[in-house]
C-alpha positions as CSV (number, residue, x, y, z in Angstrom):
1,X,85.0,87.6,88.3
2,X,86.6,90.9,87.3
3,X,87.6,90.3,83.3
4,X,89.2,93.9,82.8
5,X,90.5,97.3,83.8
6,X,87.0,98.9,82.4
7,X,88.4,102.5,83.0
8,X,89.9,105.4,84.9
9,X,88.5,108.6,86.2
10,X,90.4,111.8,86.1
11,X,88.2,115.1,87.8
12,X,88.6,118.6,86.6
13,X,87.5,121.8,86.9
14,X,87.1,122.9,83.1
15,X,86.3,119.9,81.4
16,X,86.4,121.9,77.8
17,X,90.4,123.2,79.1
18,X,90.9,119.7,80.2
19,X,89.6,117.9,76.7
20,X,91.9,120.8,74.8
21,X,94.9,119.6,77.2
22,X,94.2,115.2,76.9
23,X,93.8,115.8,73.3
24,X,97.9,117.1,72.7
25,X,98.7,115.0,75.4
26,X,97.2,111.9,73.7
27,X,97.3,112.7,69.9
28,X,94.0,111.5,69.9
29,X,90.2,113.2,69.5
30,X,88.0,111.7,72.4
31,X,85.4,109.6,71.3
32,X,82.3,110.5,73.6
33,X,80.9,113.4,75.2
34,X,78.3,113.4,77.3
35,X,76.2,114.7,80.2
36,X,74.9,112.4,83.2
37,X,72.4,114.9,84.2
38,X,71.3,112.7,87.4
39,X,74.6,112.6,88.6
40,X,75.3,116.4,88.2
41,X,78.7,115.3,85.9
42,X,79.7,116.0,82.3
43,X,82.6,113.6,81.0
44,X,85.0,113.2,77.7
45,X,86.1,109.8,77.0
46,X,89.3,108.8,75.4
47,X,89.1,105.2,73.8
48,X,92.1,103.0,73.5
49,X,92.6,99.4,72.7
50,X,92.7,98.2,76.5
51,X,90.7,100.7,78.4
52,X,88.9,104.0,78.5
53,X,90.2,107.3,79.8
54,X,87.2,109.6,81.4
55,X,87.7,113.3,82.3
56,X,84.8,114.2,84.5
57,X,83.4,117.7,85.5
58,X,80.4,118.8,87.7
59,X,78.0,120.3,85.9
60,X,74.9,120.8,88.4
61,X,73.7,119.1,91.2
62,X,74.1,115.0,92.2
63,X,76.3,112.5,93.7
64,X,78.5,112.9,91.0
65,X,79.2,116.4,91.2
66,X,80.0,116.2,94.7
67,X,82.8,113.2,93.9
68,X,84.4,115.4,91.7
69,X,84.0,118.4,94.0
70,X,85.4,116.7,96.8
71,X,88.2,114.8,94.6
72,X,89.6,118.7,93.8
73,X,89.2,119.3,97.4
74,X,91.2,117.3,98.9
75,X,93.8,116.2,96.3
76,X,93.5,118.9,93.3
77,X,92.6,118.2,89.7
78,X,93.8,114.2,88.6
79,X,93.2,110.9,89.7
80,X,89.8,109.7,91.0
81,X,88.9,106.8,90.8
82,X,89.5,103.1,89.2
83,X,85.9,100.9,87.7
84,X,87.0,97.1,87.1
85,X,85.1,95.8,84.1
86,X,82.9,92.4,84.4
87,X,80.1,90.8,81.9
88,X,78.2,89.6,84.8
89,X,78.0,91.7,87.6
90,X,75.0,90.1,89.2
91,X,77.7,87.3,89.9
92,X,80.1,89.3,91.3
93,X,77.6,90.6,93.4
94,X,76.6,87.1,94.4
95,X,80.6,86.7,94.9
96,X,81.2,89.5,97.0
97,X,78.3,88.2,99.5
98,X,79.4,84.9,99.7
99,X,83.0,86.7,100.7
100,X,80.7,88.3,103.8
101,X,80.9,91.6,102.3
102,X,77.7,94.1,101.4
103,X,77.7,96.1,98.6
104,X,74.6,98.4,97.6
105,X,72.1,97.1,95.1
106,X,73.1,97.4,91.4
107,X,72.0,100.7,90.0
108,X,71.2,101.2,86.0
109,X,73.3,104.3,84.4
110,X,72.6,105.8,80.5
111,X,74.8,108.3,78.7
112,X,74.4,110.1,75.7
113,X,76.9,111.4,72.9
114,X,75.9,114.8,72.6
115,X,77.4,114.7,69.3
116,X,75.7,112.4,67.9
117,X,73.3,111.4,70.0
118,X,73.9,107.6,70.5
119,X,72.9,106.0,73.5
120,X,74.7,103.7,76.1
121,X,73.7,102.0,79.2
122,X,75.6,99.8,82.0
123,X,75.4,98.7,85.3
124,X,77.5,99.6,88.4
125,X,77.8,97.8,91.8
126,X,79.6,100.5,94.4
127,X,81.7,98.3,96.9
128,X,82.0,98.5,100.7
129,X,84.8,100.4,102.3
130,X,86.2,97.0,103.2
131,X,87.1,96.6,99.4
132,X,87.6,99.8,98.7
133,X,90.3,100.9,101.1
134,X,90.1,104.3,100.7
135,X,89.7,104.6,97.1
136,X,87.1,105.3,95.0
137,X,86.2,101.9,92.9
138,X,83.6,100.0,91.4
139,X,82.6,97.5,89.0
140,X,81.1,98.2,85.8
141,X,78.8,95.7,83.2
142,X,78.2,97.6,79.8
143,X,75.1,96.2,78.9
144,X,74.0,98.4,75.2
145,X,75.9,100.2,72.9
146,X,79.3,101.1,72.7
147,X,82.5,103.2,72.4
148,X,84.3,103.9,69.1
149,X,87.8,103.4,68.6
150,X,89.5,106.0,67.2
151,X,89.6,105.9,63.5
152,X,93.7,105.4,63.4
153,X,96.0,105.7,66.1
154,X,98.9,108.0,64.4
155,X,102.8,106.8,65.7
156,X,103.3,109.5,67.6
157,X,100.2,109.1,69.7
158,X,99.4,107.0,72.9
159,X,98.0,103.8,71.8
160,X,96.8,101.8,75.6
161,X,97.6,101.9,79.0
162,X,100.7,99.9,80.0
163,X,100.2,99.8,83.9
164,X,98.4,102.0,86.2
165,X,100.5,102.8,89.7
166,X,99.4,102.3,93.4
167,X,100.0,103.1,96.5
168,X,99.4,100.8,99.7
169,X,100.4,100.2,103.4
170,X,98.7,96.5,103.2
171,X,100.4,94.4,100.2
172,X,98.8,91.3,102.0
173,X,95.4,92.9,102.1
174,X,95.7,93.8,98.8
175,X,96.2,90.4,97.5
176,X,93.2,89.5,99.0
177,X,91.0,91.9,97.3
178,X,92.7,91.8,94.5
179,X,93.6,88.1,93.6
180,X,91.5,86.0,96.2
181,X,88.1,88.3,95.7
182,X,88.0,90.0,92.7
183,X,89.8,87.1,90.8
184,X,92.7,88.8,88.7
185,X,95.8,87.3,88.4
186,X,99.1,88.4,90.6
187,X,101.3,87.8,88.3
188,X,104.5,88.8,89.9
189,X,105.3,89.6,93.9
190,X,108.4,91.0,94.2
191,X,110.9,92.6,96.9
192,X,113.4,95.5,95.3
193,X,114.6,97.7,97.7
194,X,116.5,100.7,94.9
195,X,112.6,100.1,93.6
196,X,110.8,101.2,96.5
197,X,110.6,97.8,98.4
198,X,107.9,95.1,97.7
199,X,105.8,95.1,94.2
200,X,102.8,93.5,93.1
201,X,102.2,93.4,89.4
202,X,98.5,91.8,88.7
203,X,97.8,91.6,84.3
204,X,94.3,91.5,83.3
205,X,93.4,92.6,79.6
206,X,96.8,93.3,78.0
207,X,97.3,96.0,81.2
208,X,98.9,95.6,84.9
209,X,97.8,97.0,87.7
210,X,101.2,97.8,89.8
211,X,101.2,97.6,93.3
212,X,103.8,99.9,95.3
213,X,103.9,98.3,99.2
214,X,105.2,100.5,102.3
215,X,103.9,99.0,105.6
216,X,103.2,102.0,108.1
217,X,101.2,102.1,111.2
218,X,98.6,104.2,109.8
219,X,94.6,103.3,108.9
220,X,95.1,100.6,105.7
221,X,94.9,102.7,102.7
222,X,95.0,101.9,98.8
223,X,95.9,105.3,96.7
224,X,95.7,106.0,92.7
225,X,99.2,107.5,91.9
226,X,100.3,107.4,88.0
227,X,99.8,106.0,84.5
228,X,102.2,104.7,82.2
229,X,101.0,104.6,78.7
230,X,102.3,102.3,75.8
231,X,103.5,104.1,72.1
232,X,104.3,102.8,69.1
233,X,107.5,105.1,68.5
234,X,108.8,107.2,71.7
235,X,110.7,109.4,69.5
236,X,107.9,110.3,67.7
237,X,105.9,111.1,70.4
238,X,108.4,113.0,72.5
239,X,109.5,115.1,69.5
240,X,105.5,116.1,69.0
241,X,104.4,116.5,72.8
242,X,107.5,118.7,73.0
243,X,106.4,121.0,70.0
244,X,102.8,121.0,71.9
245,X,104.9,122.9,74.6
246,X,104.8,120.0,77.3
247,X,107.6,119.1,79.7
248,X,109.1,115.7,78.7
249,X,112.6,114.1,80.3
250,X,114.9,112.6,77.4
251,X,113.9,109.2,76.0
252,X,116.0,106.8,78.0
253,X,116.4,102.7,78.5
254,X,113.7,101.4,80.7
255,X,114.0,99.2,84.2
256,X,112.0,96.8,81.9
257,X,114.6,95.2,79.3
258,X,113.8,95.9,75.6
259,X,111.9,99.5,76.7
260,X,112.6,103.4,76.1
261,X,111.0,105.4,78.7
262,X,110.2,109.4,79.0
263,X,108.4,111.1,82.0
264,X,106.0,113.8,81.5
265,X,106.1,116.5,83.7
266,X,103.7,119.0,83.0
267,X,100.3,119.3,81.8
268,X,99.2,116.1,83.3
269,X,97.0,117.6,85.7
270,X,98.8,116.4,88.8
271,X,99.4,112.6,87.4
272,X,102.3,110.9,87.6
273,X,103.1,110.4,83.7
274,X,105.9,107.8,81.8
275,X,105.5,107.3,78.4
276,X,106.9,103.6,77.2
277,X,107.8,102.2,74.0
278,X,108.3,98.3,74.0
279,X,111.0,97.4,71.4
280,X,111.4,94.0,69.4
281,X,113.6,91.3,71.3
C-alpha cells in the first residue's frame, strides 16, 4: 500500500534564515519554493535521490499555519511531521476502511514554484488518531508535475536520507500500523540493551524507518526524533560544514560495520543529526 517515505516536514519561524541555514547544512540549493496560500504556509524543498526535505513557515491564515504555529509551541523549531508516499491512494483509502479505521475524504493540493512558476498537484488522505499515535502523518499521491533533482550532488554534500529515528512506548502497535496496515516491510526486530533496548528497522525506497521501543505506562505515543543522512565522502563533508561554522563531533567507525559516522550538533534546528558514509566491503 505505502511504496515510499514521500517526505519530512521541518517548521520554522523564518523560513528565508532557515533556507540560508539547510543550504550549508546540505551543500545543496533547494529545488522548490512555494506558497500554499489556502493553507496559510510557505515551504522550501530540498530534493534528494530517496526523499524530499520541506521547511515550512506560516505565512497568513489556514490549517497550515496553525500546524506549524502549534509545532513551535509545543516542541520549538524542527520536526513535524512524516507523509508516506503511495501511487494509489484511493486504495489505501479503501485499505484503511476495510482495517475498520476512518480517515477524512481525500483532499486535492497545488503548489507553485515561485521561481519559475511551474505547477504541481497531489492528493493527501489525513489519518485517524488511531494510526497516527500522536504524530503528525499522512499519505501523499503526486498526481502532475514534478521536483528537480539537483543538477550535481558535490562530495561533500548530503546525497539521501539513510534512516529517519522514532520514538515509541508500543513496538507491538507499531508493527501493526506499520507492517500489517500500511504494508512496509519490518525488516529487522531486534533487542540491544547498550542500544537503548528493542529496535525496529522497516526499509522502503533505499531508506529505513528506525524504530526506538521503551514500554511505559503512559497514553501510546509514536514521536519524530532524528535524521541520519547518507554522504559520499564524510571527510569531505565534515571538513566543509566545519568551515561553514557548524558544530560536528570527529568522524568515527559506525555501530553499522563498514560506516564512518559524525554527529551534528548545532544549527540543526533542534534535530537530532549523524552524518554516515557507507564504505566498500
Amino acid at each position: 500500500m505505502i511504496d515510499r517515505l514521500d517526505h519530512l516536514i521541518v517548521s520554522v519561524k523564518d523560513i528565508s534564515a532557515a533556507e540560508e541555514n539547510f543550504t550549508k547544512f546540505f551543500g545543496i540549493e533547494p529545488v522548490w519554493r512555494g506558497e500554499h496560500s489556502e493553507l496559510g504556509t510557505i515551504n522550501a524543498i530540498y530534493n534528494f535521490s530517496n526523499t524530499y526535505f520541506e521547511i515550512l513557515a506560516a505565512k497568513g491564515e489556514g490549517i497550515g499555519a496553525e500546524l506549524v504555529k502549534q509545532s513551535i509551541q509545543e516542541k520549538g523549531e524542527g520536526l513535524t511531521g512524516l507523509v508516506l508516499g503511495s501511487d494509489n491512494l484511493q486504495d489505501c483509502e479503501n485499505q484503511i476502511s476495510k482495517k475498520h479505521y476512518k480517515s477524512l475524504p481525500i483532499s486535492i493540493g497545488e503548489g507553485m514554484d515561485s521561481d519559475r512558476g511551474d505547477i504541481r498537484r497531489w492528493k493527501s488522505l489525513f489519518l485517524p488518531n488511531e494510526l497516527t499515535r500522536g504524530m503528525f502523518a499522512f499519505l501523499i499521491e503526486h498526481t502532475e508535475g514534478h521536483l528537480p533533482l539537483p543538477n550535481k550532488f558535490p562530495d561533500s554534500s548530503v546525497n539521501k536520507l539513510d534512516h529517519v529515528v522514532i520514538n515509541t512506548n508500543d513496538p507491538d502497535g507499531f508493527i501493526e500500523v506499520y507492517q500489517d496496515i500500511y504494508g512496509i516491510r519490518l525488516a529487522l526486530d531486534q533487542t540491544v540493551e547498550k542500544w537503548g533496548g528493542r529496535m525496529l528497522f522497516f526499509r522502503l525506497n533505499k531508506t529505513t524507518i528506525e524504530v526506538i521501543a521503551k514500554k511505559d505506562e503512559n497514553q501510546i505515543e509514536d514521536k519524530l526524533w532524528g535524521l541520519a543522512w547518507d554522504v559520499e565522502d564524510i571527510k569531505k563533508t565534515h571538513s566543509r560544514l566545519c568551515n561553514e561554522g557548524f558544530e560536528i563531533t570527529p568522524v568515527k567507525e559506525g555501530r553499522k560495520p563498514n560506516t564512518l559516522v559524525a554527529t551534528v550538533k548545532s544549527d540543526v534546528y533542534n534535530i537530532p543529526t549523524l552524518l554516515i558514509q557507507h564504505l566498500s566491503s
